[in-house]
C-alpha positions as CSV (number, residue, x, y, z in Angstrom):
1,X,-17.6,-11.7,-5.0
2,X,-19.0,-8.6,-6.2
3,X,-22.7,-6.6,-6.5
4,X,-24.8,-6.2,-8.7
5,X,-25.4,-2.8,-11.1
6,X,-28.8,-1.6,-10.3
7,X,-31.6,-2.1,-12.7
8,X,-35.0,-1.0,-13.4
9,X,-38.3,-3.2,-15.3
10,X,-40.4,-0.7,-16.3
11,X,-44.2,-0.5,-16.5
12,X,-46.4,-3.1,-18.2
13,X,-46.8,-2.2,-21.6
14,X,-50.8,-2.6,-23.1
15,X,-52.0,-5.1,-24.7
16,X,-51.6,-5.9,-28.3
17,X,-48.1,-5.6,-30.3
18,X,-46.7,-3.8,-27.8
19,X,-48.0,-5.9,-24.6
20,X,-46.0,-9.1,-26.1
21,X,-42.7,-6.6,-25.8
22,X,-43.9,-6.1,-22.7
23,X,-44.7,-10.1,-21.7
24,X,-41.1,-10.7,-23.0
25,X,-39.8,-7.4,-20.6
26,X,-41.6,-9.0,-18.0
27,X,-40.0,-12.5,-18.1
28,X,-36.3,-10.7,-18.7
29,X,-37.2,-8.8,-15.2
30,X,-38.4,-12.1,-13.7
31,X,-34.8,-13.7,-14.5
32,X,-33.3,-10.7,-14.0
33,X,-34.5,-9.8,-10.2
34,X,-34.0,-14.4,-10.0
35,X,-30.5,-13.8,-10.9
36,X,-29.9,-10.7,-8.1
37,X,-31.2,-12.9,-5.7
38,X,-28.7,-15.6,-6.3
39,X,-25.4,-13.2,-7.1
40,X,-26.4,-9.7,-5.2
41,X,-26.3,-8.8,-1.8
42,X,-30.1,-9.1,-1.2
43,X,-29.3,-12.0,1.7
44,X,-26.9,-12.5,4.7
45,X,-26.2,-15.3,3.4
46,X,-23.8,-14.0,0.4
47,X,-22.0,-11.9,2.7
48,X,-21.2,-15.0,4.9
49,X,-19.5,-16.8,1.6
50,X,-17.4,-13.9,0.7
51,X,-16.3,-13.5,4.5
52,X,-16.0,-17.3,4.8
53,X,-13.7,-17.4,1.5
54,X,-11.6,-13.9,2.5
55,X,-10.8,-15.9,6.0
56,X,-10.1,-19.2,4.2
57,X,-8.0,-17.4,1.6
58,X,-6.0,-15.0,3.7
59,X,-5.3,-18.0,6.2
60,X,-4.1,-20.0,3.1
61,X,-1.3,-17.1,1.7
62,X,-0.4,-16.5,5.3
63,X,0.5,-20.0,5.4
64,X,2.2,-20.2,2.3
65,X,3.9,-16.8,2.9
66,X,5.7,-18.9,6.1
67,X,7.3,-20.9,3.3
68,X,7.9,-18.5,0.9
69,X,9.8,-16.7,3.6
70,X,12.0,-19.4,4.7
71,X,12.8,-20.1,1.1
72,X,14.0,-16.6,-0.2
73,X,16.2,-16.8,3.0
74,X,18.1,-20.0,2.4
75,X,18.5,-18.8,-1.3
76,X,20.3,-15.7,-0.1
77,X,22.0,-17.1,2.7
78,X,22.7,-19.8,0.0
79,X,21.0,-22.6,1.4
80,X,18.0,-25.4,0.3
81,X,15.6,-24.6,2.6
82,X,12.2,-26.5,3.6
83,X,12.1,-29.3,0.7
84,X,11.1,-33.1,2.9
85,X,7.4,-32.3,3.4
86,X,5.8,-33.1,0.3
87,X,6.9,-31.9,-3.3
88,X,9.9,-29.0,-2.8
89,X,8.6,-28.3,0.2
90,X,5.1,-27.6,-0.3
91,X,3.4,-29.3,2.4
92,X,5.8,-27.7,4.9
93,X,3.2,-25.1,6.4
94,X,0.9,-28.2,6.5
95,X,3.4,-30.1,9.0
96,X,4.0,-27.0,10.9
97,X,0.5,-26.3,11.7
98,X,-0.3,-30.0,12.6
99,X,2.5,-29.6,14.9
100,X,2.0,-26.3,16.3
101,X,-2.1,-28.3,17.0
102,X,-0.5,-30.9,19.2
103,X,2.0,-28.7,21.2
104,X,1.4,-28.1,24.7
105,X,-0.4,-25.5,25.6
106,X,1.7,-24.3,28.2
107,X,0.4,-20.8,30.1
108,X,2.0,-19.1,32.9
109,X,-0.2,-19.6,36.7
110,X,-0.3,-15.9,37.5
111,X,-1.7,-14.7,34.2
112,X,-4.8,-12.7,32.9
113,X,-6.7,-15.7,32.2
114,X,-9.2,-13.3,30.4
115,X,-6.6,-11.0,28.3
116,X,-4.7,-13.7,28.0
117,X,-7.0,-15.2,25.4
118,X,-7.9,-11.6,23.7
119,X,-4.5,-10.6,22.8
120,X,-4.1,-13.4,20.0
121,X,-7.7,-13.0,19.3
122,X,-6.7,-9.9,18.1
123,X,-3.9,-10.6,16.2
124,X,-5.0,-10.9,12.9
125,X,-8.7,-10.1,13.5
126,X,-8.2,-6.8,12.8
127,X,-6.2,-7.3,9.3
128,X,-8.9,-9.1,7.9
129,X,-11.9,-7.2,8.8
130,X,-9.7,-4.2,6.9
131,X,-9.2,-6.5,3.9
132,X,-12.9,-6.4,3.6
133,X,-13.2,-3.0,2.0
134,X,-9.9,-3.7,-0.2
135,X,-11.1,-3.7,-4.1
136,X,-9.2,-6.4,-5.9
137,X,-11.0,-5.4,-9.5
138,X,-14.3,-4.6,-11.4
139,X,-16.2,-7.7,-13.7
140,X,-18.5,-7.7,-16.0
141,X,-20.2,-10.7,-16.1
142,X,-24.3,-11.6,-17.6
143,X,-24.5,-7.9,-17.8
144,X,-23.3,-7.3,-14.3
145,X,-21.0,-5.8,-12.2
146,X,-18.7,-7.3,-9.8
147,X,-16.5,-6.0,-7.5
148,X,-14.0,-8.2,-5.5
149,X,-14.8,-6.9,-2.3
150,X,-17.0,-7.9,0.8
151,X,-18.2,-4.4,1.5
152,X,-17.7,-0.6,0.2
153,X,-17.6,2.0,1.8
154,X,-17.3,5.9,0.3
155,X,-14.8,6.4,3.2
156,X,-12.9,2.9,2.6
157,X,-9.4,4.2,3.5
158,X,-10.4,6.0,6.8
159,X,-12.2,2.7,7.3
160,X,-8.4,0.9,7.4
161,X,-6.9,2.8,9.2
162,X,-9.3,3.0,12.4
163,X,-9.1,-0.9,12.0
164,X,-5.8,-1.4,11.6
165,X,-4.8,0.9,14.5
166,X,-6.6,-1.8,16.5
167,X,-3.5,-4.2,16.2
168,X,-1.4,-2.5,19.0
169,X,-3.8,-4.0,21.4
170,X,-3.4,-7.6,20.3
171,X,0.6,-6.8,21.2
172,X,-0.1,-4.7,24.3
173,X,-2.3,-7.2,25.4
174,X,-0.1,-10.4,25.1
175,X,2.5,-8.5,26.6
176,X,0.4,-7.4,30.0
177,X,-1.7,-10.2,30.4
178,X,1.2,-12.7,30.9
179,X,2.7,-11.5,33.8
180,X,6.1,-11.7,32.4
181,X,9.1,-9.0,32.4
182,X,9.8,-10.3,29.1
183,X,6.4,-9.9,27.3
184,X,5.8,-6.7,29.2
185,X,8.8,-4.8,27.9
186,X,8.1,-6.4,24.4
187,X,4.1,-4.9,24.7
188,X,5.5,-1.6,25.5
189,X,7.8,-1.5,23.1
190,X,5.1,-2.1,20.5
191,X,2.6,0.1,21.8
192,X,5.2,2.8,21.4
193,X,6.3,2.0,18.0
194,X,2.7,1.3,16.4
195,X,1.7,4.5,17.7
196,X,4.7,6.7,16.4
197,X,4.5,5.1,13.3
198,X,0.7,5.1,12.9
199,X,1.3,8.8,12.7
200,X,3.8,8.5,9.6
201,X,1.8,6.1,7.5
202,X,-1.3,8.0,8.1
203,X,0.0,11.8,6.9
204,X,2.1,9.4,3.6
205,X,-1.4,8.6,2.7
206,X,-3.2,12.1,2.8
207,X,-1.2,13.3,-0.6
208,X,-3.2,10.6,-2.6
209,X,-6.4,11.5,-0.6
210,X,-5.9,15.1,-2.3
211,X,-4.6,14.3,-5.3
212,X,-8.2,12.0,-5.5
213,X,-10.1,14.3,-3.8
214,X,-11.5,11.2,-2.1
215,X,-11.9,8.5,0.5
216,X,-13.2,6.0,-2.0
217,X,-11.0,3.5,-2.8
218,X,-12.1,2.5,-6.1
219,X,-12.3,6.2,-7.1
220,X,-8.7,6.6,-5.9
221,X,-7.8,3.7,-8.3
222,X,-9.9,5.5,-10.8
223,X,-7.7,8.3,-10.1
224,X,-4.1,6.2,-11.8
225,X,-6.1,5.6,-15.2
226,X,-3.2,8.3,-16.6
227,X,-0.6,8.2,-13.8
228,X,-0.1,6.0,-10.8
229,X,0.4,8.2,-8.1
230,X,3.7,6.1,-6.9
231,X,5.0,8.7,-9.9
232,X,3.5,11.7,-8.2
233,X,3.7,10.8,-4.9
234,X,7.1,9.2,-4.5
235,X,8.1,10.5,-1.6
236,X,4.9,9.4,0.1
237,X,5.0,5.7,-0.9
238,X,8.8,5.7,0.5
239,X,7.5,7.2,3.8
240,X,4.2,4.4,3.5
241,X,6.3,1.7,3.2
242,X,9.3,2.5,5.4
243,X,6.2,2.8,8.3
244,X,4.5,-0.7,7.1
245,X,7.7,-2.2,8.7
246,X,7.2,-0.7,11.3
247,X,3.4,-1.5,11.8
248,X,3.9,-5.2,11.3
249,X,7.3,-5.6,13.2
250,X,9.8,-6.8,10.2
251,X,13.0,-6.1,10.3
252,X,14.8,-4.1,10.8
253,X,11.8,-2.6,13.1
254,X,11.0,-5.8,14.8
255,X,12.5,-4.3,18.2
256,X,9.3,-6.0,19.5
257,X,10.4,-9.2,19.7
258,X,14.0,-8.6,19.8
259,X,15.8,-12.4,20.6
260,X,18.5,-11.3,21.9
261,X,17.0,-8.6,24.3
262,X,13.6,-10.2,25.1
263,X,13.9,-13.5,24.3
264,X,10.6,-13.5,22.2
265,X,9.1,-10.2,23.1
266,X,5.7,-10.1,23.4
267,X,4.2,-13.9,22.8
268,X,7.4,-15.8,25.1
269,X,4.5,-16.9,27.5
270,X,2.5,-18.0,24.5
271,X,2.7,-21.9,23.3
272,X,0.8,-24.1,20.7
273,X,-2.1,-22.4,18.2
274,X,-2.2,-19.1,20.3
275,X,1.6,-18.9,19.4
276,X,0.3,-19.5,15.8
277,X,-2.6,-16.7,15.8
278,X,0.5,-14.5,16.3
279,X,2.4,-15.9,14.0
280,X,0.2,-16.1,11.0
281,X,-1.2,-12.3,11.9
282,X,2.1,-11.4,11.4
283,X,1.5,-12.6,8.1
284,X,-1.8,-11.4,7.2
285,X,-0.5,-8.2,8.2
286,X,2.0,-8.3,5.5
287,X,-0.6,-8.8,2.8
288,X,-3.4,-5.6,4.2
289,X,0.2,-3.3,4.2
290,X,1.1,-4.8,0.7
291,X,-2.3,-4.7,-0.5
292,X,-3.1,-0.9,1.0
293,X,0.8,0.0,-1.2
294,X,-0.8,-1.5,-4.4
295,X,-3.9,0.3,-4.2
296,X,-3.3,4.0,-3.4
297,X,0.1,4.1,-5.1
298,X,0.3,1.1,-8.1
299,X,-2.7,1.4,-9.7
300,X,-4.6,-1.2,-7.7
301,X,-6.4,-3.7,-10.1
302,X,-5.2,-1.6,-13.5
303,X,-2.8,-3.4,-15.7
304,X,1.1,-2.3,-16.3
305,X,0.6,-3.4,-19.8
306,X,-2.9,-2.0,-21.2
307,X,-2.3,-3.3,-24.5
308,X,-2.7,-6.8,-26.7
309,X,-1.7,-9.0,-25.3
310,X,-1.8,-8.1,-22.2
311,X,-5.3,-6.8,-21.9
312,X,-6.8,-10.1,-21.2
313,X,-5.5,-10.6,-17.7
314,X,-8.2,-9.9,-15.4
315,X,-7.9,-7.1,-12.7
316,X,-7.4,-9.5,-9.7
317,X,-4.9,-10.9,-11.5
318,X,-2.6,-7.9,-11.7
319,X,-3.3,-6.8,-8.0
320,X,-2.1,-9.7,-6.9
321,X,1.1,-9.6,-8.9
322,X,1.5,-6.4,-7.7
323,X,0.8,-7.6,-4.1
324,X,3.8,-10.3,-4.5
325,X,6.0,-8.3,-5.3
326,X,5.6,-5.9,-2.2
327,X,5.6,-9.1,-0.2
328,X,8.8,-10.1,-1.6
329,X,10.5,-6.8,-1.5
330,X,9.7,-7.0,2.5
331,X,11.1,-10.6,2.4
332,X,14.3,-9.5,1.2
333,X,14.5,-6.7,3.1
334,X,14.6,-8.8,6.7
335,X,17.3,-11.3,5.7
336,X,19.6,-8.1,4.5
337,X,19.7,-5.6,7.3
338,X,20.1,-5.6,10.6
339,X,17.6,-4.8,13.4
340,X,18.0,-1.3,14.3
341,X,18.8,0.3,18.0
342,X,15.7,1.2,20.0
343,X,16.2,4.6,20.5
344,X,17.2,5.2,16.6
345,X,13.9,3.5,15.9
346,X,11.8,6.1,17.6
347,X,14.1,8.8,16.4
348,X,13.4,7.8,13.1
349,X,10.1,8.0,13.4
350,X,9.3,11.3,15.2
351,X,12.8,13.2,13.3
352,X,12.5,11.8,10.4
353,X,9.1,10.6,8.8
354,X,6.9,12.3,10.9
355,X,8.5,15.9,9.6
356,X,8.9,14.4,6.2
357,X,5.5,13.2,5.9
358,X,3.8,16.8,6.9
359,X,6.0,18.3,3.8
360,X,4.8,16.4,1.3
361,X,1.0,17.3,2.5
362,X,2.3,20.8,2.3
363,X,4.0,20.1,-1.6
364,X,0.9,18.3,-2.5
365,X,-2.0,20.6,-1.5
366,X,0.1,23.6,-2.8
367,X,0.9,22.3,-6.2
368,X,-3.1,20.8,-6.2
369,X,-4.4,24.8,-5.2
370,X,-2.2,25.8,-7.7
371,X,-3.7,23.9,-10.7
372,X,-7.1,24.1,-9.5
């Protein structure tokens, strides 16, 4: 996945000595302008394989995440976990989505018929479209340039966050359209907390907008060549990440869904695959947060170890190691503390990031001005 670098055939050179350079500059621009046609963006058609394989892929780890989960939770609450289906396990999320096919598909009478079918829709719609614009590296392959994304944009990160903000209306949604006391206090309940908490993430992530001077996300990972800003912006990544819980309902934020208030929050009226869409955006969610942490604050695709012999691990490579480890860190973190009370959840936000969040704008632009 990637596009092209640009390049230029010049004129026809006379005949002579000089007009068989210029045969042979004519044939390289002939393969050259062949080979843009079948690697470049020129058709729809190569946008349509890199969306095809971001959906295929981020379904896949979304998947696979479902086991990973269940398997750093038996080993710290010192069990086996999911190991019949298959070898160790592996073909568990297979079974479960085969299983979660043939469930009923139970709905209540006195629904939203309409809104009923948006909400999960929605679910995890949202996280991929903002994984589009996510670099994962820059190749060089046949004398081009690849970068592993499906589209750039020079305002990539205000991009993800106007799509991302969209997921409050998958859980709002679900929660309304069901008719159910249950679902709508868990939709409120969401709407409330992924709006505070939208607020927090989005004023963590304006220090590394200034200390890049840009909305670009490859220049903002051009920006950690010397430092990644998770050493100048500490504070920020704490304030980023402590919000990510929030935006994708993990504990200890997953008020929610809260089982023993709500019985399953927002999706109890939903059975079979559009219990799954919910599920697995839950999922994909985790990797756009993880992804969006590893590349404004880890040095997205750049190596921890630029030197022999580490230097011939491709970018995508180290962002994804990156990315696992962020998805593991959340992992542990919902099978060690408990779920916090409501009303400390939004006071957490509003007291407590919020305030935090506007300092560190005012540290960052004042020590920025100051060097300038």
């Amino acid at each position: 996945m990637g596009t092209q670098r640009s390049h230029v055939c010049e004129p026809r050179a006379p005949r002579g000595r000089a007009g068989v350079r210029g045969s042979r500059q004519r044939r390289a621009c002939a393969v050259d302008r062949g080979a843009r046609r079948v690697i470049g963006q020129d058709y729809w058609w190569v946008l349509l394989i890199k969306a095809v394989v971001v959906v295929l892929g981020l379904t896949t780890i979304a998947a696979y995440l479902t086991y990973a989960e269940r398997k750093v939770a038996a080993r710290i609450q010192l069990r086996l976990g999911p190991n019949r289906v298959g070898p160790f396990g592996l073909l568990q999320p297979a079974a479960d989505a085969v299983k979660l096919l043939f469930k009923e598909n139970a709905a209540p009478a006195n629904r939203d018929r309409l809104l009923y079918l948006v909400g999960p829709s929605l679910a995890g719609g949202a996280a991929v479209l903002a994984f589009a614009v996510i670099p994962m590296g820059i190749n060089n392959w046949f004398n081009y340039q690849f970068h592993w994304d499906i589209a750039h944009f020079n305002v990539g990160l205000l991009f993800i966050l106007g799509v991302t903000s969209l997921g409050v209306y998958s859980l709002f949604l679900g929660g309304w359209s069901a008719n159910s006391k249950y679902s709508l206090l868990g939709g409120l309940r969401s709407s409330a907390q992924l709006i505070s908490y939208e607020m927090a993430v989005s004023f963590a992530l304006i220090g590394t907008i200034i200390l890049a001077g840009s909305l670009d996300l490859e220049q903002i990972v051009g920006a950690q060549q010397q430092t990644w800003f998770i050493v100048l912006q500490p504070l920020a990544f704490v304030l980023y990440f402590s919000g990510a819980f929030a935006e994708t309902n993990r504990a200890p934020f997953d008020l929610p869904e809260a089982e023993t208030e709500l019985v399953a929050g927002y999706h109890t009226e939903y059975g079979s695959m559009r219990f799954g869409l919910y599920f697995l955006g839950e999922y994909v969610n985790m990797v756009i947060v993880s992804s969006i942490a590893t590349t404004l604050f880890l040095g997205g695709w750049l190596p921890l170890f630029p030197f022999h012999p580490f230097d011939w691990i491709p970018g995508p490579l180290w962002f994804l190691g990156k990315v696992v480890v962020l998805l593991f860190f959340m992992m542990w973190v919902r099978w060690t503390f408990p779920r916090l009370r409501y009303d400390r959840l939004m006071n957490f936000g509003w007291k407590v990031l919020l305030p935090l969040g506007l300092l560190n704008i005012l540290i960052t632009g004042t020590v920025v001005a100051l060097r300038a």
